[in-house]
LOVO-631032 format. One record per residue: residue number from 1; x negated, y, z negated of N, C-alpha, C in turn; residue in one letter. Coordinates in pm, whole numbers. Atoms other than C-alpha are relative to their C-alpha. Layout:
<atoms>
+------+--------+--------+--------+--------+--------+--------+--------+--------+--------+------+
| resi |   n_xx |   n_yy |   n_zz |  ca_xx |  ca_yy |  ca_zz |   c_xx |   c_yy |   c_zz | resn |
+------+--------+--------+--------+--------+--------+--------+--------+--------+--------+------+
|  NUM |      X |      Y |      Z |      X |      Y |      Z |      X |      Y |      Z |    A |
...
+------+--------+--------+--------+--------+--------+--------+--------+--------+--------+------+
</atoms>
This chain:
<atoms>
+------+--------+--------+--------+--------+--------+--------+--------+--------+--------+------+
| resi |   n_xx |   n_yy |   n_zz |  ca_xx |  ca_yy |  ca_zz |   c_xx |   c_yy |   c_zz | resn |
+------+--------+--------+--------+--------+--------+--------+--------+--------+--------+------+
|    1 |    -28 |     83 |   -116 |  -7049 |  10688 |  -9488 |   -117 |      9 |     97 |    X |
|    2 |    124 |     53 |    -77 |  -7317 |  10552 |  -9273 |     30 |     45 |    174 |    X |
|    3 |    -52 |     35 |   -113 |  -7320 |  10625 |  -8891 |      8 |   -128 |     84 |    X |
|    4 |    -23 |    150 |    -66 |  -7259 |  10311 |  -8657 |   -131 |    -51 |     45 |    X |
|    5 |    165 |     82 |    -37 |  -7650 |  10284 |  -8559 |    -66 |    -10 |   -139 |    X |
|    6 |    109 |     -1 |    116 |  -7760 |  10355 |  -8931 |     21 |   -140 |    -87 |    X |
|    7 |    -20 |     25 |     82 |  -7829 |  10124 |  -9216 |     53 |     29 |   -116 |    X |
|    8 |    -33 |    -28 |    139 |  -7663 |  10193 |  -9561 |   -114 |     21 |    -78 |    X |
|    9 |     86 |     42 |     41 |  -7903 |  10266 |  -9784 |    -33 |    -95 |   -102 |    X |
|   10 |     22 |    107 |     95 |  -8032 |   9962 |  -9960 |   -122 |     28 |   -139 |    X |
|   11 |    101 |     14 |     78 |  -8221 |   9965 | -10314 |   -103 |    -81 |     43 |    X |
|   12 |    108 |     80 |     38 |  -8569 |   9845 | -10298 |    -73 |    -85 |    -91 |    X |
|   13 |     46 |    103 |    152 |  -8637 |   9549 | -10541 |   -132 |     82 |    -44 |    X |
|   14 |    107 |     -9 |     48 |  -8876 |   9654 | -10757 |   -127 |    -24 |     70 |    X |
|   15 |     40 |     86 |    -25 |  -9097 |   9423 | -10724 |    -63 |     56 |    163 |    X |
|   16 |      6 |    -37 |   -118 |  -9080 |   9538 | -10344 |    -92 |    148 |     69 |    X |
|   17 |      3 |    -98 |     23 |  -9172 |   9880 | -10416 |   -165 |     22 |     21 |    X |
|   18 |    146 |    -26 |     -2 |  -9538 |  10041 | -10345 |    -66 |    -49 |   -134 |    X |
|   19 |     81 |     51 |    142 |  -9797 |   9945 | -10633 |     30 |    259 |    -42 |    X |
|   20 |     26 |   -119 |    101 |  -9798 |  10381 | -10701 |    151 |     13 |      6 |    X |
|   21 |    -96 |     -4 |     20 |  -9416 |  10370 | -10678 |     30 |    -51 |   -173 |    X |
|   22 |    -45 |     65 |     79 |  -9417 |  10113 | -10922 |    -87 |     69 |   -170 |    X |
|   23 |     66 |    -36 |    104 |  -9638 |  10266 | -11144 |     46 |    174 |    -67 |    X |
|   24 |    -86 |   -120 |     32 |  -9481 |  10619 | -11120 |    106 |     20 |    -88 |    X |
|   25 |    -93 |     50 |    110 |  -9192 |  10473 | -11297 |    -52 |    -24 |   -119 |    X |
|   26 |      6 |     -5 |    105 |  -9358 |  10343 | -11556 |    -92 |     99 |    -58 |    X |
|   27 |    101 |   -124 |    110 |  -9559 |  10622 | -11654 |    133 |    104 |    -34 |    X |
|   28 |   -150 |    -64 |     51 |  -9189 |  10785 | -11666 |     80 |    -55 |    -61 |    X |
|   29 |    -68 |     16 |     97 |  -9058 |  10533 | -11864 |    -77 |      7 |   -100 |    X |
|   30 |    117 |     19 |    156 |  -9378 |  10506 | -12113 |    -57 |    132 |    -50 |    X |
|   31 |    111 |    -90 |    -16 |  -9613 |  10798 | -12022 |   -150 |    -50 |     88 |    X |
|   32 |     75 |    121 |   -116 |  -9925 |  10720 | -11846 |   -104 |    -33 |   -118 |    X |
|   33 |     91 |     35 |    115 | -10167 |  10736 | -12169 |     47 |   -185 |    -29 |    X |
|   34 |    -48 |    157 |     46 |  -9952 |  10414 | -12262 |     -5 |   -111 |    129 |    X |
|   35 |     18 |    106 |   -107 |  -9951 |  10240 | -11896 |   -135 |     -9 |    -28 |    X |
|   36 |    145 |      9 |     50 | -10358 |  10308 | -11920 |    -36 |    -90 |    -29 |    X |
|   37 |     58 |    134 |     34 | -10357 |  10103 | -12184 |     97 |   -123 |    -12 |    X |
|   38 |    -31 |    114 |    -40 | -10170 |   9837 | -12097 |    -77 |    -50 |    105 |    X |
|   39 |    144 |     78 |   -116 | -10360 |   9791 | -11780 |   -142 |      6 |    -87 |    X |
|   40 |    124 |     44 |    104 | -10679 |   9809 | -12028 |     -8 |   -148 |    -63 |    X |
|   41 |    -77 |    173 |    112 | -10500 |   9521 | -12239 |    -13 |   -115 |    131 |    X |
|   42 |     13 |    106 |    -86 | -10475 |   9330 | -11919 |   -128 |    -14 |     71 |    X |
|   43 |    170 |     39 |    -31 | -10844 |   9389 | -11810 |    -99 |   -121 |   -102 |    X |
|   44 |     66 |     94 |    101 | -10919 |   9252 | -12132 |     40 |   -128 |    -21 |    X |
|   45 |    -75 |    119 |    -12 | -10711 |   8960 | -12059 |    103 |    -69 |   -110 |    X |
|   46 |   -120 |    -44 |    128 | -10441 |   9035 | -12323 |    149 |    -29 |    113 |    X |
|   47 |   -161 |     34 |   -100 | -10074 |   8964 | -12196 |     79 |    111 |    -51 |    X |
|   48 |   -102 |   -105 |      4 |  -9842 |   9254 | -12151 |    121 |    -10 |     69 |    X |
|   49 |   -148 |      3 |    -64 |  -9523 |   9126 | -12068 |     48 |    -10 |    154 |    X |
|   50 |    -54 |     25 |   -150 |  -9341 |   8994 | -11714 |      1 |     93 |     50 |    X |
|   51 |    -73 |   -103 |    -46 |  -9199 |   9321 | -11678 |   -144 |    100 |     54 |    X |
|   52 |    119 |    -75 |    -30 |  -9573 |   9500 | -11689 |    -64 |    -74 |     89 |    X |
|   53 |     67 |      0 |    -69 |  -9684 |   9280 | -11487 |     18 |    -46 |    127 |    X |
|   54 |    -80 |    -50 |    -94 |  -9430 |   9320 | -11212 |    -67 |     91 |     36 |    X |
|   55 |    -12 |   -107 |     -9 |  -9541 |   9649 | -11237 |   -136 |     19 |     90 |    X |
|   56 |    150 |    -25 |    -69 |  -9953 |   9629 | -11138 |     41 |   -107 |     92 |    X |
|   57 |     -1 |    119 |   -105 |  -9887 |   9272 | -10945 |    111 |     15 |    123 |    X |
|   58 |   -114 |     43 |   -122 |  -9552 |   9349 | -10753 |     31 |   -166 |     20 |    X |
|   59 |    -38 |     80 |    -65 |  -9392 |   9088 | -10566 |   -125 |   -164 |      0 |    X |
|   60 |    112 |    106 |     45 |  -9760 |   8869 | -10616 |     47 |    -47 |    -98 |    X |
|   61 |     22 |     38 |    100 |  -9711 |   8852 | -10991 |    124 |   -123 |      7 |    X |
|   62 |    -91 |    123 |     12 |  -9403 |   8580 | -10929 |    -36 |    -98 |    -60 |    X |
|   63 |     25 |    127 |    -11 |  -9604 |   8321 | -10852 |    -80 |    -48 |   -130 |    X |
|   64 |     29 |     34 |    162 |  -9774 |   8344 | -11215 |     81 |     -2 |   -102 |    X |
|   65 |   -149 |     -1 |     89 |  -9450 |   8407 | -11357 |     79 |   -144 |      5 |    X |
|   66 |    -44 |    121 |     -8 |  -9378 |   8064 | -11205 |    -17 |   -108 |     -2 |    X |
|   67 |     59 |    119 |     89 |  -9610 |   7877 | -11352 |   -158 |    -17 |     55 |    X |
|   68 |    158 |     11 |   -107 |  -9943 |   7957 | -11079 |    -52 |     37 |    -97 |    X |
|   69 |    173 |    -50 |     69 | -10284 |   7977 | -11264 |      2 |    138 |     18 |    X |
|   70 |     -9 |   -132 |    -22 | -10339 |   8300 | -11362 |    -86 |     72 |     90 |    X |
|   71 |    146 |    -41 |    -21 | -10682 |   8333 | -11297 |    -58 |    102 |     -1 |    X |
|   72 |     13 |   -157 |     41 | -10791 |   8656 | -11276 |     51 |    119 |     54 |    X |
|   73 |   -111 |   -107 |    -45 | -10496 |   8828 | -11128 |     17 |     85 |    -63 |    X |
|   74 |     -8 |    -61 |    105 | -10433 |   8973 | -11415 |    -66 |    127 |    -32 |    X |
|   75 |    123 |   -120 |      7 | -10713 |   9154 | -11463 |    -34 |     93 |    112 |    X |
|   76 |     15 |    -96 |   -128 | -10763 |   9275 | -11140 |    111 |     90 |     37 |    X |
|   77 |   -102 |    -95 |      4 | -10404 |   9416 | -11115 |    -32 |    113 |   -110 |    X |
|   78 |    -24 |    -80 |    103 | -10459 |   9589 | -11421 |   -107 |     98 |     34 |    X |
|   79 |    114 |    -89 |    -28 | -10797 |   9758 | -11307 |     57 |     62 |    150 |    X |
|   80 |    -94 |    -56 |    -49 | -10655 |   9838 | -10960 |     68 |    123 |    -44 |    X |
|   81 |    -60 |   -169 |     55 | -10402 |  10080 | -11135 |    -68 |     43 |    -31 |    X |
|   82 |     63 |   -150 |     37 | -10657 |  10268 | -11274 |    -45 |     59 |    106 |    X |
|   83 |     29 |   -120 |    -41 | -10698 |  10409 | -10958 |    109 |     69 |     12 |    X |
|   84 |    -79 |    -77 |    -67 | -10355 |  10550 | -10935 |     30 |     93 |   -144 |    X |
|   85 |      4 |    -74 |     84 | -10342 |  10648 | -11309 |   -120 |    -32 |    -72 |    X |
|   86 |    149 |    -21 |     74 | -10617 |  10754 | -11543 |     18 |     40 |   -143 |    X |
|   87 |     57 |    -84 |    104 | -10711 |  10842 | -11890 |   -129 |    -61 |    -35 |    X |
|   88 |     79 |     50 |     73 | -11039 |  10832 | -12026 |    -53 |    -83 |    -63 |    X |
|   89 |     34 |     85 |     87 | -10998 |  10618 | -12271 |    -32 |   -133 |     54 |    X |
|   90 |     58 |    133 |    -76 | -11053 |  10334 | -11989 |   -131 |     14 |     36 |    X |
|   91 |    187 |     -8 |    -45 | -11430 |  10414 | -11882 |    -45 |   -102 |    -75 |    X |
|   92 |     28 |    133 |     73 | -11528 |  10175 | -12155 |     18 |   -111 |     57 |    X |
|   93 |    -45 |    154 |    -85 | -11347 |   9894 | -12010 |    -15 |     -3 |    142 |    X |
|   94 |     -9 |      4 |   -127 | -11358 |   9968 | -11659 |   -192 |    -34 |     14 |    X |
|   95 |    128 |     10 |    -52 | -11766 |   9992 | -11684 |    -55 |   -178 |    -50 |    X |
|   96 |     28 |    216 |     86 | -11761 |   9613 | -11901 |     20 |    -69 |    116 |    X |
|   97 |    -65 |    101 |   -134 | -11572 |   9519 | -11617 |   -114 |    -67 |    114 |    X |
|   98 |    110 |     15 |   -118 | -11862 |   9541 | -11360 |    -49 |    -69 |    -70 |    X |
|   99 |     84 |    126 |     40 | -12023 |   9251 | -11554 |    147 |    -84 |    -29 |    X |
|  100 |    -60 |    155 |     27 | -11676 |   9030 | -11515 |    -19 |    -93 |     62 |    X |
|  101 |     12 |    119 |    -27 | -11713 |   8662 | -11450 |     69 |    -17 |    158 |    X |
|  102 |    -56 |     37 |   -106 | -11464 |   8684 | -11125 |    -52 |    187 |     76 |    X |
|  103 |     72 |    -39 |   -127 | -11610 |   8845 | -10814 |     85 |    172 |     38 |    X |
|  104 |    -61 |    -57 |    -59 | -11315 |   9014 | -10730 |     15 |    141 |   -108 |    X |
|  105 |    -24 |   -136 |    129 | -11244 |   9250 | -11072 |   -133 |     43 |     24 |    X |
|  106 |    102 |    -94 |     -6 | -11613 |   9353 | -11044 |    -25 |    106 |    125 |    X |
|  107 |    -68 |    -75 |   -133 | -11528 |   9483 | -10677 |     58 |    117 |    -26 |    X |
|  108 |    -57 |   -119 |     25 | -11266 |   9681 | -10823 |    -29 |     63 |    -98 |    X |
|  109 |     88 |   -141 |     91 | -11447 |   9826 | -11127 |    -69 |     58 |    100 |    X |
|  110 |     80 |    -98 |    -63 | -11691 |   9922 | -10860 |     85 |    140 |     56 |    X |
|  111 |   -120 |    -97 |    -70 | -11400 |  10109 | -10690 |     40 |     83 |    -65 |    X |
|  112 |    -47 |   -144 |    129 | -11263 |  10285 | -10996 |    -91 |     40 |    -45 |    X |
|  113 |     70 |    -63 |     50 | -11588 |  10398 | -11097 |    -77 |    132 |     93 |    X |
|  114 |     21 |    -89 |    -70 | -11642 |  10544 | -10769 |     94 |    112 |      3 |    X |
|  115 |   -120 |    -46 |     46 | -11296 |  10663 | -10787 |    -50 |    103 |   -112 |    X |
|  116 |    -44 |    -60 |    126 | -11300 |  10811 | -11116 |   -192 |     75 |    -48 |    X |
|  117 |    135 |    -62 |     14 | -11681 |  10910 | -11104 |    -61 |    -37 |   -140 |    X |
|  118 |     19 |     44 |    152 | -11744 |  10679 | -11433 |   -143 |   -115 |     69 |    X |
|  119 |    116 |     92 |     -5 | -12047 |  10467 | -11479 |   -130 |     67 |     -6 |    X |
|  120 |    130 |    -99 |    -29 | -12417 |  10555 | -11427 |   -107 |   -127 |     79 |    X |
|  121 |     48 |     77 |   -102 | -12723 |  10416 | -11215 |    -37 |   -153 |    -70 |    X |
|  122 |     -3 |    146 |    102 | -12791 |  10180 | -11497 |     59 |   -127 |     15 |    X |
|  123 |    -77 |    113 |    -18 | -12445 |   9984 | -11518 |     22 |    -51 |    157 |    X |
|  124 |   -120 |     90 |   -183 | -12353 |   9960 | -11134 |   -134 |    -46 |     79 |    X |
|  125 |    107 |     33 |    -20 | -12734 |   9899 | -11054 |    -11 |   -160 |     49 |    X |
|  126 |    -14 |    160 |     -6 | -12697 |   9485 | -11123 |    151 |    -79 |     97 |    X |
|  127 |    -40 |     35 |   -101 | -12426 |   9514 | -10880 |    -71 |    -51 |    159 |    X |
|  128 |     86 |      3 |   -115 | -12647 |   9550 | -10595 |    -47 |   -130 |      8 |    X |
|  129 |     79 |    164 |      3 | -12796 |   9206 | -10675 |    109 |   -112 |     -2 |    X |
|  130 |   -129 |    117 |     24 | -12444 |   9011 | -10666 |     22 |    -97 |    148 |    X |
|  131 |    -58 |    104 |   -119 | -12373 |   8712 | -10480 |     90 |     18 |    119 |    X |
|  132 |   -137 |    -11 |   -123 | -12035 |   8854 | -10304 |    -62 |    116 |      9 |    X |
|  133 |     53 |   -117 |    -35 | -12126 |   9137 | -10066 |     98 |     69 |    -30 |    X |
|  134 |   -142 |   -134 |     91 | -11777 |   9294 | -10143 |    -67 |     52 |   -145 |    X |
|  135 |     33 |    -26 |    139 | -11972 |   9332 | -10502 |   -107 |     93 |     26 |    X |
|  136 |    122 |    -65 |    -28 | -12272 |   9454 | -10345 |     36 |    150 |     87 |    X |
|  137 |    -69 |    -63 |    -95 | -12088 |   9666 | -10082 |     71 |    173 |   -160 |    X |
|  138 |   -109 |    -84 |     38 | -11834 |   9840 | -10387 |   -183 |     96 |   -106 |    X |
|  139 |    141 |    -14 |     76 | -12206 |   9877 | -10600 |    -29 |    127 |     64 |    X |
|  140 |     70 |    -81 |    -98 | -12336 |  10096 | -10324 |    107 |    161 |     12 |    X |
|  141 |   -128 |   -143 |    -26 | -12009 |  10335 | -10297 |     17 |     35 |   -139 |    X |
|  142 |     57 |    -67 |    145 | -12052 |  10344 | -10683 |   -118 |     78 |    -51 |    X |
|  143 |    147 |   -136 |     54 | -12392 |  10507 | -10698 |     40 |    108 |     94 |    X |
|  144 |      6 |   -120 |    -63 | -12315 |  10733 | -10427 |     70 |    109 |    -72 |    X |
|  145 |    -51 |    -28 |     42 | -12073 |  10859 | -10621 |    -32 |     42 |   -161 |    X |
|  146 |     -9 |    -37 |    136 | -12224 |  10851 | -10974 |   -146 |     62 |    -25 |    X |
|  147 |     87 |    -11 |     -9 | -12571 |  10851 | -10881 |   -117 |    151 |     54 |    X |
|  148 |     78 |   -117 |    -48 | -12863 |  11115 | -10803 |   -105 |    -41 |     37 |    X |
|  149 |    128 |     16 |    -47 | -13220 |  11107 | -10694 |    -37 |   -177 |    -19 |    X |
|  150 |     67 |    133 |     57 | -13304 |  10763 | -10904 |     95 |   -107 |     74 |    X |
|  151 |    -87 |    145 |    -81 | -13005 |  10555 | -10679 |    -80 |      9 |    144 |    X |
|  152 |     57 |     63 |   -130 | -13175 |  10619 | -10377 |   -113 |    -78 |     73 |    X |
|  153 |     51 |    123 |    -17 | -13428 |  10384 | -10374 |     82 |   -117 |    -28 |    X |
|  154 |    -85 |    108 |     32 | -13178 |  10147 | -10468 |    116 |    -45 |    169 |    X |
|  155 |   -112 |     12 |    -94 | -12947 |  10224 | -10172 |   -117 |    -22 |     88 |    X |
|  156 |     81 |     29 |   -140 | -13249 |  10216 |  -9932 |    -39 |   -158 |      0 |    X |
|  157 |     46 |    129 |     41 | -13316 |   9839 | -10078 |    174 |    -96 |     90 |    X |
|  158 |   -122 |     96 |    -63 | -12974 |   9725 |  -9937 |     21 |     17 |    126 |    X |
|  159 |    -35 |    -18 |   -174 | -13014 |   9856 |  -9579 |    -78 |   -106 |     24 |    X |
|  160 |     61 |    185 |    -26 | -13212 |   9487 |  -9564 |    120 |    -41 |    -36 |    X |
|  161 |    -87 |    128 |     77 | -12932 |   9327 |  -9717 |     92 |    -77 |    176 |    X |
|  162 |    -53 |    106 |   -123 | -12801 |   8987 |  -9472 |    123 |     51 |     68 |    X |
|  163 |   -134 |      1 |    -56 | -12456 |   9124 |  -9470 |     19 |    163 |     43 |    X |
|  164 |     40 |   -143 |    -80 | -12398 |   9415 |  -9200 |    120 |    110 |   -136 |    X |
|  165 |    -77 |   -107 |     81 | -12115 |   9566 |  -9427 |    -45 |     40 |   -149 |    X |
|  166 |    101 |    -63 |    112 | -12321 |   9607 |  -9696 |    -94 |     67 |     72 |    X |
|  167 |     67 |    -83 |    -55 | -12587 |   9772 |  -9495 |     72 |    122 |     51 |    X |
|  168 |    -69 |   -140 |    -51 | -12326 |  10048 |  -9350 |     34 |     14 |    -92 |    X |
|  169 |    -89 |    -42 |    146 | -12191 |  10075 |  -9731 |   -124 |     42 |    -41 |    X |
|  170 |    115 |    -55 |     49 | -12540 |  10170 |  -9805 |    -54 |    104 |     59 |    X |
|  171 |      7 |    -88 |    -81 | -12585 |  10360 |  -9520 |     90 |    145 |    -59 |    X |
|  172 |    -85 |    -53 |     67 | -12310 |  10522 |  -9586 |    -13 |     78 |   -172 |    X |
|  173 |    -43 |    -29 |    147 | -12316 |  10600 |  -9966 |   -148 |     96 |     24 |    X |
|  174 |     91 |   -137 |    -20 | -12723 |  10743 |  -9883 |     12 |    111 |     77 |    X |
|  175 |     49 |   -154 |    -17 | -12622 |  11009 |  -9673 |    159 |     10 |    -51 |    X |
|  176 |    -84 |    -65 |     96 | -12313 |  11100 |  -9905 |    -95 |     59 |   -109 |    X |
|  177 |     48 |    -79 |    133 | -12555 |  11124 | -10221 |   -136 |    104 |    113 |    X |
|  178 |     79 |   -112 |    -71 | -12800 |  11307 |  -9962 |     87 |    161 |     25 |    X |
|  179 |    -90 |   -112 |    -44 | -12523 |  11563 |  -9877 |      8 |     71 |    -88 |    X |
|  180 |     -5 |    -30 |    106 | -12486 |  11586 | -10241 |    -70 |     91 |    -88 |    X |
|  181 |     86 |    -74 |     70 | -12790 |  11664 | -10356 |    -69 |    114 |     39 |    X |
+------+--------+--------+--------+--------+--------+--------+--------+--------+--------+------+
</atoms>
């Protein structure tokens, strides 16, 4: 019994539910080795079921459930989770990723590689040169993170760059790998 100022408590739709809520579950109904690769499968632009993709999209994924263009929702939900779960066996796909066709998934490979300390100065390098500064921006928080001596000429090349938040993401990321080294 509720008191007279409280609410009852109400279930939270799914759907409704945090993105690491939602994912907590299913690594307790699957494991997380198996969510992994499902979000892998959906990087690769493989279809894993309404229900999975409730799970990375939430309350978003409807509107592809209801007939919206997918476009590259998909994929980006699925990369996303890898920052809340991990195995290995995604580095492969997560580093392909930083050369995908939509703006936004290469953003968030940059993110999970900073995240997850995957990549090297090599792959996240041809970020730095991307059209969207969010690309250029996540690039910069990826070498700091993966990078050593040979990224910082790279990061000192973007404190020119037009867009100020790329210049403080560069800022930024050289005196992290300075701290570092």
């Amino acid at each position: 019994m509720t008191a007279q100022n409280e609410t009852p408590d109400t279930p939270v739709p799914a759907t409704q539910a945090s993105l690491e809520q939602r994912l907590a579950d299913a690594v307790a109904a699957e494991s997380e080795p198996r969510v992994v690769e499902r979000c892998v499968s959906l990087l690769a632009g493989r279809y894993e079921g309404e229900d999975f993709l409730r799970v990375v999209g939430g309350h978003h994924a409807e509107g592809i459930l209801g007939g919206a263009p997918a476009l590259y929702w998909p994929e980006l939900w699925g990369t996303r989770a890898l920052l809340h779960v991990w195995d290995d066996s995604a580095t492969s796909a997560v580093v392909a990723a930083l050369g995908n066709q939509a703006w936004r998934v290469r953003e968030m490979a940059a993110r999970v590689c900073a995240e997850r300390r995957i990549g090297d100065v090599a792959t996240i390098a041809p970020l730095l040169n991307d059209d969207h500064a969010r690309v250029r921006a996540g690039g910069a928080r990826a070498l700091a993170a993966v990078g050593g001596d040979e990224a910082k000429p790279l990061l000192e090349g973007l404190l020119r760059d037009p867009d100020r938040e790329v210049r403080r993401a560069a800022q930024q990321s050289a005196k992290a790998l300075s701290t570092r080294s």
